[in-house]
VOTIMI-758956 format. One record per residue (C-alpha): residue in one letter; x, y, z. Coordinates in steps of 0.001 Angstrom, whole numbers, padded with zeros to 6 digits, always signed. Example, Ala and Ser with C-alpha at 12.3 -4.5 7.8 and 13.67 -1.06 7.14 Angstrom:
A+012300-004500+007800
S+013670-001060+007140
% end
This chain:
X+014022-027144-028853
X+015542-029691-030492
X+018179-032270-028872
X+021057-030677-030414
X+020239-027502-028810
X+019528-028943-025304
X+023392-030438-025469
X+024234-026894-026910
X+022576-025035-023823
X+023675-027464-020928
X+027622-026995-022584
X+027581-023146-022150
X+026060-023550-018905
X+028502-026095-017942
X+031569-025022-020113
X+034333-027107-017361
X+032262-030309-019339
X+033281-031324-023038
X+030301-031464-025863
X+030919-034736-027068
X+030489-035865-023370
X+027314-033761-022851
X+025663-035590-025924
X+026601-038892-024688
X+024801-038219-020936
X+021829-036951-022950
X+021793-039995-025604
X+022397-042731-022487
X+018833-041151-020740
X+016854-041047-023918
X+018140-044329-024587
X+017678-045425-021014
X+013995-044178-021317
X+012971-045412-024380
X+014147-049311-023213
X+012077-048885-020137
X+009049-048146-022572
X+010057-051147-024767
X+009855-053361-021707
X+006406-051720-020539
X+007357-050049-017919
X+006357-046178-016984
X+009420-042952-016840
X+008770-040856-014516
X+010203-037455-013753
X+009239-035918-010409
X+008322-032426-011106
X+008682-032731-014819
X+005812-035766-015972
X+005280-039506-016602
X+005626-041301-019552
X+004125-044506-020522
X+003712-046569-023948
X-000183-047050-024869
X-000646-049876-027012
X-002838-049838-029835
X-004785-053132-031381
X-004325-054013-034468
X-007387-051958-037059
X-008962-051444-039835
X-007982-048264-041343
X-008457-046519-044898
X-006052-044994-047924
X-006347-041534-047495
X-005825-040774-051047
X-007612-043870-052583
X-010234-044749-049963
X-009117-048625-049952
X-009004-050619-046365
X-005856-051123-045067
X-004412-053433-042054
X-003188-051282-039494
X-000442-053454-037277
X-001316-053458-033113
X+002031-050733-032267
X+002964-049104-028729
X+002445-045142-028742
X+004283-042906-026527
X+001754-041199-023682
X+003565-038364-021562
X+001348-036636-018666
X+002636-033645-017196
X+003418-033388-013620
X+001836-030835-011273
X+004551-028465-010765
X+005384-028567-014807
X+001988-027319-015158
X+001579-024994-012312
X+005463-023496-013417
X+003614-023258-017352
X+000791-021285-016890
X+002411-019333-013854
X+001252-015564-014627
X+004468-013272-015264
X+004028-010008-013534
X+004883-006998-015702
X+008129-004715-014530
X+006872-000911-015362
% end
């Protein structure tokens, strides 16, 4: 699902709310989120999961295509852990109607 389809799905389950207003809710959290990374600090989402920015040093890495070394900058990468009941409601078994 992409994000255009998660404002598509909350405005026909909501249809008293306008799009345009749906998209800016869902662009102030992801925006909300991603500054709390940027400052170092951890999202989390009771039932849902965590996330947290990893950093990364700074490397050594190599050219795929030409083999030559190449200075890899120190960056933050985005870590998400799922929560327990995520998981448990993922690999929940779904009984078969006969």
């Amino acid at each position: 699902m992409i994000k255009s389809e998660l404002i598509k799905r909350i405005s026909s389950q909501n249809p008293h709310l306008f799009e345009r207003d749906i998209e800016k809710v869902v662009n102030a959290i992801l925006n909300e989120m991603i500054e709390a990374l940027r400052r170092g600090d951890r999202v989390g989402l009771r039932g849902f999961g965590a996330f947290s920015a990893k950093l990364r040093e700074a490397r050594q890495g190599r050219n795929p295509r030409t083999g030559a070394a190449v200075a890899v900058g120190k960056k933050a990468v985005p870590f998400f852990k799922t929560g327990k009941e995520m998981r448990a409601r993922l690999n929940r078994e779904t009984v078969p109607s006969d």
